[in-house]
C-alpha positions as CSV (number, residue, x, y, z in Angstrom):
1,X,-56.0,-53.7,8.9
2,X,-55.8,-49.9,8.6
3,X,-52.4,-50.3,6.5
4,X,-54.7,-52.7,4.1
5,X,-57.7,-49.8,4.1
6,X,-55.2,-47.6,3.2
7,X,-53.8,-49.4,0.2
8,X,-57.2,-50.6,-1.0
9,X,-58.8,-46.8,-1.4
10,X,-55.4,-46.0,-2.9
11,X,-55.3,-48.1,-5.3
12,X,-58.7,-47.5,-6.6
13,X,-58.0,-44.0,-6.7
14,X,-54.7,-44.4,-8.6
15,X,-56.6,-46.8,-11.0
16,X,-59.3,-44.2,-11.4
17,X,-57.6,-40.9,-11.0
18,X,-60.1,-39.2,-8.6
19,X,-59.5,-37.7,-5.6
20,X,-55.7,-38.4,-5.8
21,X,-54.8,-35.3,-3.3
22,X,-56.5,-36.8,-0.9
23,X,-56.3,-40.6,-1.2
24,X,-52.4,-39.3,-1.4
25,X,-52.8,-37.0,2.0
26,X,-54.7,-39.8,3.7
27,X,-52.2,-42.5,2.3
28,X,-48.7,-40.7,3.9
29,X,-50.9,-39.3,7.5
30,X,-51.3,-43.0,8.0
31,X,-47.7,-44.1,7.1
32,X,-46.7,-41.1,9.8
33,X,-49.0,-42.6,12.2
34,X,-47.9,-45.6,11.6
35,X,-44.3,-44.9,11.6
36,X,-44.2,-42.8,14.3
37,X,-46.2,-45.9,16.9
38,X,-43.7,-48.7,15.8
39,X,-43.4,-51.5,17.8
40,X,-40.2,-51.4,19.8
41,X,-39.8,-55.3,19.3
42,X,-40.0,-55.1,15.4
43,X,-38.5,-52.2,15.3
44,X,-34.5,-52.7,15.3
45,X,-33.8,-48.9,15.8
46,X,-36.5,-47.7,18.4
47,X,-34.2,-48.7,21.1
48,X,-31.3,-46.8,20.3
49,X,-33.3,-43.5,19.6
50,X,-35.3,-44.3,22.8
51,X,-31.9,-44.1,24.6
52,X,-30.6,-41.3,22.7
53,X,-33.9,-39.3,23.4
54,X,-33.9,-40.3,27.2
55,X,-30.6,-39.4,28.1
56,X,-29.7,-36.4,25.6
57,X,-27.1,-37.8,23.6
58,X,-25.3,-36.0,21.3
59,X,-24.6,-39.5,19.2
60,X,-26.7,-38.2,15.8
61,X,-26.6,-34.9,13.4
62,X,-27.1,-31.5,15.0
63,X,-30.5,-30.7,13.6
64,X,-32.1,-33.9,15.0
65,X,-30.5,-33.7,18.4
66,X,-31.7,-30.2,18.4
67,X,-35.1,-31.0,17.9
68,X,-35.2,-33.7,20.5
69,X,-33.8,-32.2,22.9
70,X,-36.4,-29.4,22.7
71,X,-39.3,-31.8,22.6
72,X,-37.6,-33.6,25.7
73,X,-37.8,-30.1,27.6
74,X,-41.4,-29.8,26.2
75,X,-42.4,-32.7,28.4
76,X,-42.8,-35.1,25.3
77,X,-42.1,-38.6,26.1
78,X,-40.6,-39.8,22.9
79,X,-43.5,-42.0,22.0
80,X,-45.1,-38.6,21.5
81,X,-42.0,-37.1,20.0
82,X,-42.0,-39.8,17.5
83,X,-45.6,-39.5,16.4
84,X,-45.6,-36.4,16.2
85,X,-42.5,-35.7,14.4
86,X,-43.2,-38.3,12.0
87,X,-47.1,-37.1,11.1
88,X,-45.0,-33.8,10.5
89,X,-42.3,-35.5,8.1
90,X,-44.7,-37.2,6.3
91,X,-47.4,-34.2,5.4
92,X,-43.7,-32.7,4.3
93,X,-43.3,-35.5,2.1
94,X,-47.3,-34.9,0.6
95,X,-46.4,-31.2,-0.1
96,X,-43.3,-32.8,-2.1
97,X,-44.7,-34.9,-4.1
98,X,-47.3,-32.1,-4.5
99,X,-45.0,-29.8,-6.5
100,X,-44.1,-33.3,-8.7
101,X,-46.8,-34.1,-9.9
102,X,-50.9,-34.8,-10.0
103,X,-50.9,-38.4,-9.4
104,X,-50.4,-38.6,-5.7
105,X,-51.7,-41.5,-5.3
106,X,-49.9,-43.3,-7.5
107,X,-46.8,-42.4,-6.1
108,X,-48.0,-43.1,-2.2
109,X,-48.6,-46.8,-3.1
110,X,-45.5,-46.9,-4.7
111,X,-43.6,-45.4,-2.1
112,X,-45.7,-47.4,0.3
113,X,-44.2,-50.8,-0.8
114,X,-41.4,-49.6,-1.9
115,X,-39.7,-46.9,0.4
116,X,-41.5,-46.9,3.5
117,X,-40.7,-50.2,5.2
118,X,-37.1,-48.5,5.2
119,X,-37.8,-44.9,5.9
120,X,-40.4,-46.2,9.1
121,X,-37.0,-47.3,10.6
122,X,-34.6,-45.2,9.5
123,X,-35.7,-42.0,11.4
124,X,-34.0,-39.6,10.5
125,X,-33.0,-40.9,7.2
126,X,-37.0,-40.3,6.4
127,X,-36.6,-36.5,7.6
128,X,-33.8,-36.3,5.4
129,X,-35.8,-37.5,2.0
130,X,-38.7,-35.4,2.8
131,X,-37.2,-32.3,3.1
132,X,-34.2,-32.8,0.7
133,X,-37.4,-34.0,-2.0
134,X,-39.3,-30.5,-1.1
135,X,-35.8,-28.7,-1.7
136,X,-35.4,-30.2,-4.8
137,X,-39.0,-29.6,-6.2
138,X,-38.1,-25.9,-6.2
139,X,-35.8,-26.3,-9.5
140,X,-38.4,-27.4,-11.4
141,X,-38.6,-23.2,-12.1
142,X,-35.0,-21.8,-13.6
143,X,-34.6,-18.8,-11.3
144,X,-31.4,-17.9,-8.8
145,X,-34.2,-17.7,-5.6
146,X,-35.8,-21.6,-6.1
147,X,-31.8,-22.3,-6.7
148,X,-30.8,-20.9,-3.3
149,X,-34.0,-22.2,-1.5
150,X,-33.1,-25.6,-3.0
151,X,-29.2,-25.2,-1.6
152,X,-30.5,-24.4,1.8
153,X,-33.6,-26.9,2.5
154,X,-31.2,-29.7,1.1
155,X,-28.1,-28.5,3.7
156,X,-31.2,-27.9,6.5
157,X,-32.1,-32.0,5.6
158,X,-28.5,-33.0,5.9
159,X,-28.4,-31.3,10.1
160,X,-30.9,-34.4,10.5
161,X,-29.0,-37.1,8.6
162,X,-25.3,-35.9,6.6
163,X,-26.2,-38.1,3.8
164,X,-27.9,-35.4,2.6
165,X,-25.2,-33.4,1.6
166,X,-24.9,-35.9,-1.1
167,X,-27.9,-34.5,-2.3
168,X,-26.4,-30.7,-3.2
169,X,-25.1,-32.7,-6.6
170,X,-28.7,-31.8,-7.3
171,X,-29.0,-28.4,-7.6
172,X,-25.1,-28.1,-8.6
173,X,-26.3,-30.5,-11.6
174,X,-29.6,-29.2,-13.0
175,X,-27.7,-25.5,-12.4
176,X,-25.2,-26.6,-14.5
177,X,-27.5,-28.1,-17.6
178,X,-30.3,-25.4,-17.4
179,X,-31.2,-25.7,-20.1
180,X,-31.8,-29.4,-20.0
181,X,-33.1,-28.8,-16.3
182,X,-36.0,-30.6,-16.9
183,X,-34.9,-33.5,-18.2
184,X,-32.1,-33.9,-15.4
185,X,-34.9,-33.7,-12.4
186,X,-37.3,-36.3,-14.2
187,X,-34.3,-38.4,-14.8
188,X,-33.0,-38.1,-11.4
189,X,-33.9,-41.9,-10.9
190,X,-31.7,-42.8,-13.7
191,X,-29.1,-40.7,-12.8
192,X,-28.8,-41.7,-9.4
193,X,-28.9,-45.6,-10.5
194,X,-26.3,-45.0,-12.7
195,X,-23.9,-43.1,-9.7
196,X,-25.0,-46.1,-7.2
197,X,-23.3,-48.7,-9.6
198,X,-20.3,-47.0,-9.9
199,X,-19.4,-46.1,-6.7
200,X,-20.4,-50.1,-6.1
201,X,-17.8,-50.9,-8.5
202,X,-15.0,-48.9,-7.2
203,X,-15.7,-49.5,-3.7
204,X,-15.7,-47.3,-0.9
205,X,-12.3,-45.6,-1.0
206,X,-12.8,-43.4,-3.8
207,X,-16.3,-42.5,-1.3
208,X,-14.6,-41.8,1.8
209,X,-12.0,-39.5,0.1
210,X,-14.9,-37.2,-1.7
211,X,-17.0,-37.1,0.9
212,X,-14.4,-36.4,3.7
213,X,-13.5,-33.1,1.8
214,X,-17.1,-32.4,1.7
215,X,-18.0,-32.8,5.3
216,X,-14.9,-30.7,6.1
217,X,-16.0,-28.2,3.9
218,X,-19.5,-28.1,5.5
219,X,-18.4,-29.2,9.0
220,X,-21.0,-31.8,8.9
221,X,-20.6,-34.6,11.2
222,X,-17.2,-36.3,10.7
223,X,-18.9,-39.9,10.1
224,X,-19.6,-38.6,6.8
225,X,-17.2,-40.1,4.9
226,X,-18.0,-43.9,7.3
227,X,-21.5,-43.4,6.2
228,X,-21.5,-43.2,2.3
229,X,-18.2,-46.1,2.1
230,X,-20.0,-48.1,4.4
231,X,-23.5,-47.6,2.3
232,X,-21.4,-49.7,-0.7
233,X,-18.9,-51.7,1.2
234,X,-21.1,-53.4,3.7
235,X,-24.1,-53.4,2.2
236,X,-26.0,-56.1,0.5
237,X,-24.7,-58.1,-2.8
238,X,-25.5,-57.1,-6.2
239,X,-27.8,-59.5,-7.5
240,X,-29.9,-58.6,-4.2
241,X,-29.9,-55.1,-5.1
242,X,-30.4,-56.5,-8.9
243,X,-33.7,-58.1,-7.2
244,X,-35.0,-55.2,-5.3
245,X,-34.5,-52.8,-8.5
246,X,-36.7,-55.8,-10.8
247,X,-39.3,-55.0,-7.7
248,X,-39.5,-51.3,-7.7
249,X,-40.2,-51.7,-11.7
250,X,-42.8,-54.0,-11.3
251,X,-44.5,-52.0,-8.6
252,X,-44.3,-49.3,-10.5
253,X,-46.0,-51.1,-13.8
254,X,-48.8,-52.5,-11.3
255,X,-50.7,-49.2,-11.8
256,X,-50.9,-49.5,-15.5
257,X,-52.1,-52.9,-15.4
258,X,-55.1,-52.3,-12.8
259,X,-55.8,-49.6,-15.2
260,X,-56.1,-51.7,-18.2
261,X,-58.2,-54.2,-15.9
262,X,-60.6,-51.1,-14.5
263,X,-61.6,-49.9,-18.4
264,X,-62.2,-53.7,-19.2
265,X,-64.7,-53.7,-16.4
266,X,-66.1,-50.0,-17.2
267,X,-66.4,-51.3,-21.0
């Protein structure tokens, strides 16, 4: 029911384009909330971070381990480490997509069917998006400090999941093409379509040898290179992902057509 609240005030404030900040701010607390109390018998990671968390294992990325294992000490059971932890990711995420752009809530509903019933399991693949998509937001200015900033908030993402490293093509790119900088970052969708169908086509060994030298270059955890083949090899078929892309563009014309409906009504 709250999920539902939350979407309907969204959507009339993406259709209407008031108060987007916060219909966006009150869209992505309740996705942390929400997130961060999953159910532990629809969840199908819960009981391996509920182990990890209990028993300080050293089984994920530095960073995250880190930051458990403080919040362990801290007397946090990890029901509270988890909701609060992911209230904090998420109000990351809102200061991201911030610095983006003005329609925030146009971009919470999207990323709320879209995105989120991934990231809400996928722990600390969610830390790693939000802080790698504030890191990135800082190249939207050409100067050498939002460069550097950019270099170390996307490495700081990757100590909580080293998929992240992937994303230091970013910066490396738009510094590269400065000065089409803009039109790499708003194209970044595009771009990275493009990549994921290639590396779908030639399969995960040409993966694991790139990434390899780039987790040995960053001593990052040596699963790397596992992680990104296994992302291609083992995952779904194409028409599926063909399917899920068809979604993501028809979510993301829904807002247009509500809009058209809205000034019908208003006329």
């Amino acid at each position: 029911m709250l999920l539902f609240l939350t979407i309907f005030q969204n959507v009339i404030s993406s259709v209407s384009k008031k108060f987007q900040h916060i219909s966006g701010l009150i869209t992505f607390m309740v996705l942390g909330y929400i997130a961060g109390t999953a159910n532990a018998a629809h969840n199908a990671d819960y009981s391996l971070y509920l182990a990890s968390y209990q028993m300080h294992l050293g089984n994920f990325e530095k960073g995250y381990t880190y930051v458990a294992n403080l919040a362990s000490a801290s007397g946090l059971t990890y029901e509270q480490f988890r909701l609060i932890s992911s209230i904090i990711v998420y109000l990351i995420l809102y200061i991201a997509i911030c610095r983006y752009t003005k329609n925030i809530s146009t971009v919470a509903i999207l990323y709320t069917f879209i995105i989120f019933p991934l990231d809400a399991i996928q722990v600390r693949n969610g830390m790693m998006l939000a802080i790698v998509a504030l890191g990135i937001s800082f190249l939207q200015k050409d100067c050498w400090k939002n460069y550097i900033l950019s270099f170390m908030l996307i490495y700081f993402a990757s100590l909580f999941h080293s998929l992240g490293l992937v994303f230091l093509t970013v910066p490396l790119l738009v510094l590269v093409l400065r000065h089409k900088r803009i039109f790499v970052l708003y194209h970044a969708e595009l771009i990275a379509l493009v990549l994921s169908v290639f590396f779908r086509i030639v399969g995960g060994s040409v993966i694991q040898s790139l990434s390899l030298k780039v987790a040995s270059t960053f001593g990052s955890r040596g699963t790397l290179s596992n992680n990104l083949s296994s992302v291609y090899t083992n995952s779904t078929k194409v028409n599926v992902w063909l399917i899920f892309f068809v979604i993501a563009i028809l979510f993301s014309l829904l807002p247009f057509y509500f809009k058209n409906i809205f000034q019908m009504l208003m006329d």
